[in-house]
N, C-alpha and C positions, 0 to 999 in steps of 0.2 A: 608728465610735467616735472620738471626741476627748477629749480631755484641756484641762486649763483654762488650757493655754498654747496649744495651738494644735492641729490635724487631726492624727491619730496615720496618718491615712490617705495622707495629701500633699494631699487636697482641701481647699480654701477650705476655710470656715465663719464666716460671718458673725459675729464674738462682739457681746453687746451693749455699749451707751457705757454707761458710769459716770454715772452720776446726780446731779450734783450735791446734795451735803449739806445739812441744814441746814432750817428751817421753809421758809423761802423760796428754797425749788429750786424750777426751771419744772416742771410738772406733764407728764407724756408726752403726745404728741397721738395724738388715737385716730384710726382710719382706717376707712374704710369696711368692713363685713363684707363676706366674699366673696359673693357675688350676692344684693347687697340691690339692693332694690327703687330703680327710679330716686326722682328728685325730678323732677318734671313740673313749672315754672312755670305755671301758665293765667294768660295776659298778655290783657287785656280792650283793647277802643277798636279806631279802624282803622290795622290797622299799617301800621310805614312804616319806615322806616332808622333814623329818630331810638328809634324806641319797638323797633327790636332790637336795638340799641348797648346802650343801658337793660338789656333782660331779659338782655343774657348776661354785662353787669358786676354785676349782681343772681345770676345762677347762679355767675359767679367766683368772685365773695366766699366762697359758699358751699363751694365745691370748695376754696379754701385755708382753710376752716375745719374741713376733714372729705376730708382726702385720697382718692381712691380713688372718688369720690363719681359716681354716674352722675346727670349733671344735664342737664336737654333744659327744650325753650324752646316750649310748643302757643298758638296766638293763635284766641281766641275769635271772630272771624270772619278768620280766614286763609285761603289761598285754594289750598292743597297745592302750592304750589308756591315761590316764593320764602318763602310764608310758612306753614308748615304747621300741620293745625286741630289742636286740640287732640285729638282723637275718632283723624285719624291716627299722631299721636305714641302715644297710645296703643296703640292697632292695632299699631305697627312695634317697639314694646318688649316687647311680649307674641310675638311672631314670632323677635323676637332672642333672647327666654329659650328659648324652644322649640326655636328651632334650637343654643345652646348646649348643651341637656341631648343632643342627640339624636347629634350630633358626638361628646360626650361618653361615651355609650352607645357609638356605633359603634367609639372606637377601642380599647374595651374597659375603660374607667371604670367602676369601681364608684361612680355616682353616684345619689343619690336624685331621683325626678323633683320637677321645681319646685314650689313650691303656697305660698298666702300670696299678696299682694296683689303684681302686677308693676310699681306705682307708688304711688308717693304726691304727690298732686295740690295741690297748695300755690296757691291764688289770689293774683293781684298786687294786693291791695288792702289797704290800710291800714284801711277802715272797711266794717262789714255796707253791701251795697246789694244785696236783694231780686233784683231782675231780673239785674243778673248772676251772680249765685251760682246763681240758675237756669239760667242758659246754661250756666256751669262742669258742671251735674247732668247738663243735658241732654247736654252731648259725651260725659261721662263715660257715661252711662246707653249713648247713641250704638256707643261701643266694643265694646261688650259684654268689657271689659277687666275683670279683678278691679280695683281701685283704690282707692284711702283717699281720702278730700279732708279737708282739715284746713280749722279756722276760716281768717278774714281776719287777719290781723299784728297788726291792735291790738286795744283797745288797749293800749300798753305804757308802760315809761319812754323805752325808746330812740325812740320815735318823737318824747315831748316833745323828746330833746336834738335829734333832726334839725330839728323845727322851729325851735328855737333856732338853730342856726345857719345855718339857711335866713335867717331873719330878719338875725340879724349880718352875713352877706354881701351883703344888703340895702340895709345900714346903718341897720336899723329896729328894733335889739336893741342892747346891748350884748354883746359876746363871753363877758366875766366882770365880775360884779358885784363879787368883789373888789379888781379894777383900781381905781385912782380916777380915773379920763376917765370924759366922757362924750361921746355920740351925740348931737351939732345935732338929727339926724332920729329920735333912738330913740322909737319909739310908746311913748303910755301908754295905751294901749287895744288889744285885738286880736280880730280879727273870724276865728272860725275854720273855713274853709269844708269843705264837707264835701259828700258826695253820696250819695243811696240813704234821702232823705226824713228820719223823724223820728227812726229806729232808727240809723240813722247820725248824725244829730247827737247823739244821746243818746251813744254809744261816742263819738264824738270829745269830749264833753264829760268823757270818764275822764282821756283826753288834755292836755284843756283846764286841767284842775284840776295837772296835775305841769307845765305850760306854765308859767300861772301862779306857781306857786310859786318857778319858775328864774326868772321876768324882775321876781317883784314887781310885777304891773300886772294888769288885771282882763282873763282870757280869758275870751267867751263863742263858742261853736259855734252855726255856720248853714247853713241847707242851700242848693247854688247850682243844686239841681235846683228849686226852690220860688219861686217867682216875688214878690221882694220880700222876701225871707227875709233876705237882706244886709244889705239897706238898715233893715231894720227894728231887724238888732240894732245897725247902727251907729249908729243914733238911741238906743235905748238904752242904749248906752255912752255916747254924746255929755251923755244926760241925767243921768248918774249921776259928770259931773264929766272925761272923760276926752276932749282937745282935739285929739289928733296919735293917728290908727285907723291899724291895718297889717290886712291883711289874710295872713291865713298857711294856705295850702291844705293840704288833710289831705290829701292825695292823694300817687300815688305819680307820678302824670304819662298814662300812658299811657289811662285812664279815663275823661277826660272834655278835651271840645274847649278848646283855651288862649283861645281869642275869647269864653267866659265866663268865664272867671275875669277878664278884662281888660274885658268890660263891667261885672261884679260888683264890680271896682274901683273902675268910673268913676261907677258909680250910688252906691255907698256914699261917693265920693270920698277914698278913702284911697291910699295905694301899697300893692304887693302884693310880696310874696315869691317866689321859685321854688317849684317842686312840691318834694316829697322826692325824687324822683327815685332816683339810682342810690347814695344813701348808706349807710355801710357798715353799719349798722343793718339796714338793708331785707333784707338777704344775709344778715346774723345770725338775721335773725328767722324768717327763711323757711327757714333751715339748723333751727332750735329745733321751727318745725312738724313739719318731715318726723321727727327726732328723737322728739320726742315721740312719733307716730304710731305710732314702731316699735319705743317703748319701750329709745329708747337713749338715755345720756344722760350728753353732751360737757359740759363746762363750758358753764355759763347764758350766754347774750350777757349782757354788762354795757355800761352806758355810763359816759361823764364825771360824775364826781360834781358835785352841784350845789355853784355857790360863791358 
C-alpha cells in the first residue's frame, strides 16, 4: 500500500509526472504492448552494407516512435547469414515467442499461451510492384509463420515532402516557396520514376499530384522498369512548355539497381535526385502500417505543412 506522498511500505514506487496543463500539452507516448507482435521490415534488391545501414535507420525511426517496439530487418534474397531471409526471421520470432511462454510456464506463471499473428510484415516499398510483393507472400507463406503483411507506404503526403526535399538537396526544388530566393537549377518539370509497371505509376502519380501542388510545377510519373517510359514523359513535359526536367525517384533505394536510374537520367537528359532513402518519413510510415495492422493507434505521422 502507498499513500499519495509516497510508499507507506519503505519501497520505491514509481509515482507518475504531472502533465503539463493546458490545450497544448505534449500528448503521452505510448509504448509498445507487452508481447506484440514484431515489425519485420521485408527489405527487397541485393543487399549489401549500404542497403542494411538504410533498413535499421528505417526500423530506428520506428523504435523511437513506439518504445518497447520489437523491430527485426528479413531481405528478400538474403543469404542467412550476414544477411538473413525474410522466411528465417520469421521462423526465429515464432521460436522466441515459444520459447518465452514456455519458460514462462515452467517457472510457474500464470500466463495465457501466445496466439494472434507473431509479426507483422511491413514491405520496404514506397509503390505496389507486383513481383515483389510476390516474393514478400512467398517467404511469408515459406515460414509457415502466422504473419500480417500490410500494404506498400504509399501513397501518402509524407512521401511528397521527402521527395521535396530530396529534390532541394539537389538543388532542383526550392526548400520553401515562401522564401523569396531562388534555385539557378530549380526544375520546372519533374519526371517521377517509379517501378512495378503501370499499377505503380498510377500510385506514384497520388504522390505526383501533393508533389505538385508543393513545388507549383507540372509532376508527371513514369515507370524505369519500362523501356522508354522516361524518355517519353520527358518529351511530354518538354512539349507542354516546361525547359529545366528533374528526375525524382519514388523509391526508397534499396529496390532497384542506381546504374538505371542514372542511365534514365541521361536518356531523358535531366539531373536526378537521390532515392528516399532513410528519411524520417519512411520509419513513420512503416511504424503507421504495422499500427494499423494491430489496430493501435499512436498519433498519425504528419509531415511539414506546405508553404
Amino acid at each position: 500500500m502507498s499513500s499519495p506522498t509516497g510508499p507507506a511500505s519503505g519501497l520505491p514506487v514509481r509515482m507518475p509526472r504531472p502533465r503539463q496543463p493546458g490545450r497544448h500539452r505534449r500528448p503521452e507516448q505510448l509504448a509498445a504492448p507487452e508481447g506484440a507482435p514484431a515489425l519485420v521490415l521485408a527489405v527487397p534488391g541485393t543487399p549489401s552494407a549500404a542497403t542494411r545501414s538504410l533498413a535499421e535507420e528505417v526500423v530506428s525511426i520506428a523504435r523511437s516512435e513506439l518504445p518497447g517496439l520489437d523491430g527485426r530487418i528479413g531481405y528478400l534474397d538474403g543469404d542467412d547469414s550476414e544477411f538473413p531471409t525474410l522466411t528465417s526471421v520469421l521462423a526465429h520470432a515464432a521460436e522466441e515467442r515459444t520459447a518465452r511462454f514456455e519458460q514462462a510456464r515452467a517457472a510457474g506463471a500464470d500466463v495465457k499461451e501466445p496466439d494472434g499473428p507473431v509479426a507483422v510484415v511491413v514491405p520496404l516499398l514506397a509503390g505496389p510492384d507486383s513481383a515483389l510483393l510476390r516474393q514478400v507472400r512467398q517467404a511469408v507463406m515459406d515460414s509457415r509463420v502466422a504473419a500480417d503483411l500490410t500494404d506498400v507506404l504509399g501513397p501518402h503526403p509524407l512521401l511528397a515532402e521527402a521527395l521535396h526535399v530530396r529534390l532541394s538537396e539537389a538543388g532542383l526544388a526550392r526548400a520553401d516557396r515562401a522564401r523569396l530566393f531562388t534555385v539557378a537549377t530549380a526544375a520546372d518539370g519533374i519526371v517521377l520514376a517509379s517501378v512495378g509497371g503501370e499499377e505503380a505509376v498510377q500510385a506514384a502519380g497520388i504522390t505526383g499530384m501533393l508533389l505538385a501542388a508543393r513545388l507549383a510545377v507540372p509532376v508527371m510519373a513514369a515507370a524505369l522498369d519500362q523501356e522508354g517510359s522516361i524518355a517519353a514523359i520527358a518529351e511530354q513535359l518538354r512539349g507542354s512548355g516546361s525547359q529545366h526536367l528533374a528526375l525524382a525517384p519514388y523509391l526508397i533505394g534499396p529496390e532497384i539497381d542506381p546504374g538505371l536510374l542514372e542511365a534514365a537520367a541521361a536518356e531523358a537528359g535531366c539531373a536526378s535526385a537521390e532515392a528516399l532513402g532513410p528519411y524520417p518519413a519512411i520509419g513513420k510510415l512503416a511504424l503507421a502500417k504495422y499500427t494499423m495492422a494491430l489496430g493501435i493507434a499512436p498519433p498519425q505521422p504528419q509531415g511539414a505543412p506546405v508553404r
